[in-house]
C-alpha positions in Angstrom: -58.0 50.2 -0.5 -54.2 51.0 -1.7 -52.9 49.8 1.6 -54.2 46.6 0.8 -52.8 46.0 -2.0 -49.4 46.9 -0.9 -49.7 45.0 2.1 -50.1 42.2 -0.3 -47.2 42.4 -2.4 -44.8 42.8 0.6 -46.4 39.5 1.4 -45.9 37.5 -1.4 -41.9 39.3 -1.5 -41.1 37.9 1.8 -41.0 34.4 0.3 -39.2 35.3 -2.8 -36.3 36.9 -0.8 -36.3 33.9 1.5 -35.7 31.6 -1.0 -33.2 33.7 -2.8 -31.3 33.9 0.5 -31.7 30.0 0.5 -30.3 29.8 -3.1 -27.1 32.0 -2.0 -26.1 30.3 1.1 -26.4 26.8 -1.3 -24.5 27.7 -3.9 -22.5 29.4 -1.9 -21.5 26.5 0.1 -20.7 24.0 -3.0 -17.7 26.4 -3.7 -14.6 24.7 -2.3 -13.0 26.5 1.0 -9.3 27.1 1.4 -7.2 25.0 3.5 -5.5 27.2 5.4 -3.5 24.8 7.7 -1.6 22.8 5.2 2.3 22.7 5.5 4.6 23.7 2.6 6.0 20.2 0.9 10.0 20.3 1.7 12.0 19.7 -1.7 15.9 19.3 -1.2 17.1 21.3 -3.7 18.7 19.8 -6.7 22.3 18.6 -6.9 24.6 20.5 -9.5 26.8 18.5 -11.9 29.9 19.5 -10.2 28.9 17.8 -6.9 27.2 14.7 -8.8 30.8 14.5 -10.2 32.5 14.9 -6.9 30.0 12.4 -5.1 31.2 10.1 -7.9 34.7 10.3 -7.9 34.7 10.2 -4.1 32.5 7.0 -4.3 35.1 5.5 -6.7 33.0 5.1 -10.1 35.4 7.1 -12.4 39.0 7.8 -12.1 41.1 10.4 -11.5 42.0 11.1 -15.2 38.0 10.5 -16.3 37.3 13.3 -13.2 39.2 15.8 -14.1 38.1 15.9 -17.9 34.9 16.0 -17.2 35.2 18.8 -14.6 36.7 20.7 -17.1 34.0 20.1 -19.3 31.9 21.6 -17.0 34.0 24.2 -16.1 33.7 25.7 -19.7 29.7 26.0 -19.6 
């Protein structure tokens, strides 16, 4: 009569740990995968003041005189 009873339970288990499987695999599938085949975004790196100043001067906007004390401005930091 025991090994009815046992028989039983394992019987009414089987559906439990089916549907806790089930519950796993969903909410395990609403997490958000990695993308693993994206490409690193290229960012030129960042003038410095001295070669904004040169690109200036070269382009003509300030003068010689104007160039010069303001590359020794920046010569001092």
């Amino acid at each position: 009569m025991m090994g009815g009873w046992s028989a039983g339970m394992a019987f009414m288990a089987i559906p439990v740990i089916i549907l806790i499987l089930i519950l796993i695999v969903v909410i395990g599938g609403l997490d958000e995968k990695p993308v693993y085949n994206t490409y690193p975004v290229y960012v030129p790196p960042q003038p410095r003041p001295l070669d904004i100043l040169d690109q200036r001067y070269a382009r003509g906007e300030i003068g010689r005189d104007e160039y010069l004390r303001m590359r020794a401005e920046f010569g001092k930091r």
